[in-house]
C-alpha positions in Angstrom: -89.1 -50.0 -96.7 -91.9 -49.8 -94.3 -90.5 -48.4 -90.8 -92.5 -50.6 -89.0 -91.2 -53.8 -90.3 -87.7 -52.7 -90.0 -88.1 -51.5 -86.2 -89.6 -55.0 -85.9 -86.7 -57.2 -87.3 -83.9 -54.8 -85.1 -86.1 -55.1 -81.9 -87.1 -59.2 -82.6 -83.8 -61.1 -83.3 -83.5 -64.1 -85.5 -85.1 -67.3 -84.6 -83.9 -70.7 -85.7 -85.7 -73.8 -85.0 -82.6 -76.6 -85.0 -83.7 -80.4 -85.9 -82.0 -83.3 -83.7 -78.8 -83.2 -85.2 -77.9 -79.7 -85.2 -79.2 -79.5 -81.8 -76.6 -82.1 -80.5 -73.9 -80.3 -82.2 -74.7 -77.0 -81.1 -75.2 -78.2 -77.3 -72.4 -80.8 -77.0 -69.2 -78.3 -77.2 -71.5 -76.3 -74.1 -71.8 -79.2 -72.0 -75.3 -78.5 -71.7 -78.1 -81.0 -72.0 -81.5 -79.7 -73.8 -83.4 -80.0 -70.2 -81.1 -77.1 -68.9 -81.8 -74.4 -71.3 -84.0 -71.7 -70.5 -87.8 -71.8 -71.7 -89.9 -70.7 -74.2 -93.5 -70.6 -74.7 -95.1 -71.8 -77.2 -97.3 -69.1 -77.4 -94.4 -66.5 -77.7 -95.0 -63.9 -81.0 -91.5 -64.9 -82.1 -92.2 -68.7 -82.9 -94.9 -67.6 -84.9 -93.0 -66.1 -87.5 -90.8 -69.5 -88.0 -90.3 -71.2 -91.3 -91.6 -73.9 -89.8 -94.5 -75.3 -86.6 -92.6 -74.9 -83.6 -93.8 -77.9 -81.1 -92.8 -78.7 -77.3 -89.6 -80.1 -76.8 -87.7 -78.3 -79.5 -84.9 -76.3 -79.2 -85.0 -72.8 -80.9 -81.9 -70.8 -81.6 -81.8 -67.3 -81.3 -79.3 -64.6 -83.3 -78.4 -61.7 -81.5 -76.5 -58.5 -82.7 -74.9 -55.6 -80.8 -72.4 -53.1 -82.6 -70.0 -53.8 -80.0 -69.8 -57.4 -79.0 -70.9 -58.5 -82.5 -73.1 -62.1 -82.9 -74.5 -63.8 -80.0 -76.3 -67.1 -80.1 -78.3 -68.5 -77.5 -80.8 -71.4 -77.0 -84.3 -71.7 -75.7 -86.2 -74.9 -75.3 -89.8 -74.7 -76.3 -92.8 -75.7 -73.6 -96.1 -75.6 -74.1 -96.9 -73.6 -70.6 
């Protein structure tokens, strides 16, 4: 395995774009509304390596891991600037 690539995946944590449904699921138990979560531009080197086109106004989930509090989600909402 290349070193580079694998300092890359531990330093850059997992990025999900959600589609409308999973985006009120994920939100609703938070009592958070998509306009309150913290941005992220478009531009950002992380939504370029999505699955899929990121675009403005979607919500983009985000997997990080520590060896002591295990799995933490959190939520960004993408903006153009």
């Amino acid at each position: 395995m290349d070193n580079n690539i694998f300092w890359l995946n531990k330093l850059v944590p997992k990025h999900v774009l959600l589609d409308d449904s999973e985006i009120e699921k994920r939100l609703k138990p938070l009592q958070i509304e998509k306009k309150q979560l913290p941005k992220i531009l478009l531009k950002d080197p992380a939504l370029k390596a999505l699955d899929q086109e990121a675009k403005p106004g979607d919500v983009v989930e985000i997997h990080r891991f520590d060896d002591h509090a295990g799995t933490n989600l959190a939520y960004r909402l993408v903006v153009e600037e």
